[in-house]
N, C-alpha and C positions, 0 to 999 in steps of 0.2 A: 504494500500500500504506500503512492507517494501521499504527502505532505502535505497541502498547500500553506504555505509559512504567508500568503499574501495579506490574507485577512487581519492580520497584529499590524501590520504598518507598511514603511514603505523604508525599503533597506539603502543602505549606505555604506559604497564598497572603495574601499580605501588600499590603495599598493604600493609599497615604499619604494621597492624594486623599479617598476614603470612609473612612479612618483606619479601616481592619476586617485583622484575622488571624482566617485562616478555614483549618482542621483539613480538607484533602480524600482520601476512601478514594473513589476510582471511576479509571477507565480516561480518561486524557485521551490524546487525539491531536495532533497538529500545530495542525488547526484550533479545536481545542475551548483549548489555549496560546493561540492567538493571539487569541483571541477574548477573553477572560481578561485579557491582554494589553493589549489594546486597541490591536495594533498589528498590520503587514501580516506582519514578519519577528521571529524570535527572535535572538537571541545567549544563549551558554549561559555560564556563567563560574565554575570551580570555586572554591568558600571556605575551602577544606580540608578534607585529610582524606577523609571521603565524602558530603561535601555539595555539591551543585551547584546552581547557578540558573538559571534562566531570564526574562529579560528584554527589555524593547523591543529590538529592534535599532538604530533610529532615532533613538531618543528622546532622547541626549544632543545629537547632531546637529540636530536639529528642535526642540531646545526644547518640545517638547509635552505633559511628562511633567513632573512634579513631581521637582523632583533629593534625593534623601537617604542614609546612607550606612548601609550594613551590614558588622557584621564589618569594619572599615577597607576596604573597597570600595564604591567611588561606584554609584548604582544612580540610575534614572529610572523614576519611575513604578512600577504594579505590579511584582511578581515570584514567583516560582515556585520556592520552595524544594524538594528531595527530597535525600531521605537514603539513599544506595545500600547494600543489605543488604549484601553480598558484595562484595572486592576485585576481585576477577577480573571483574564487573559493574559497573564504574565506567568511562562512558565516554569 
């Protein structure tokens, strides 16, 4: 079963590597994350509030991912920002 992740907000994908922030309105799934990613597995990691992210799972581990920080949270590589409309939708 995919996902539809579209419904909590409207994501914001960030790459230090191609230094691009990029505005996304469409329906992303697990593999369309990872792919994005550029990695096998995610970790989610809340920033507060009702923002959450999405990032390599590996990448700090493997070194394979450029290391940078957001919001004082260490981060490797791309990530996946969303802003969840609703409390009771924050997962």
């Amino acid at each position: 079963m995919k996902h539809d992740f579209s419904q909590y907000g409207t994501w914001i994908y960030v790459d230090p590597d191609e230094q691009q922030v990029e505005l996304i309105e469409e329906t992303l799934d697990l593999d369309m994350l990872c792919e994005r990613l550029r990695c096998e597995s995610t970790d989610m990691e809340e920033l507060g509030g009702p923002y959450l992210a999405y990032f390599d799972g590996e990448g700090a581990f493997q070194e394979r991912q450029t290391e940078w920080e957001f919001n004082e949270n260490a981060c490797w590589g791309p990530i996946l920002i969303v802003k969840i409309a609703k409390e009771e939708s924050w997962l």
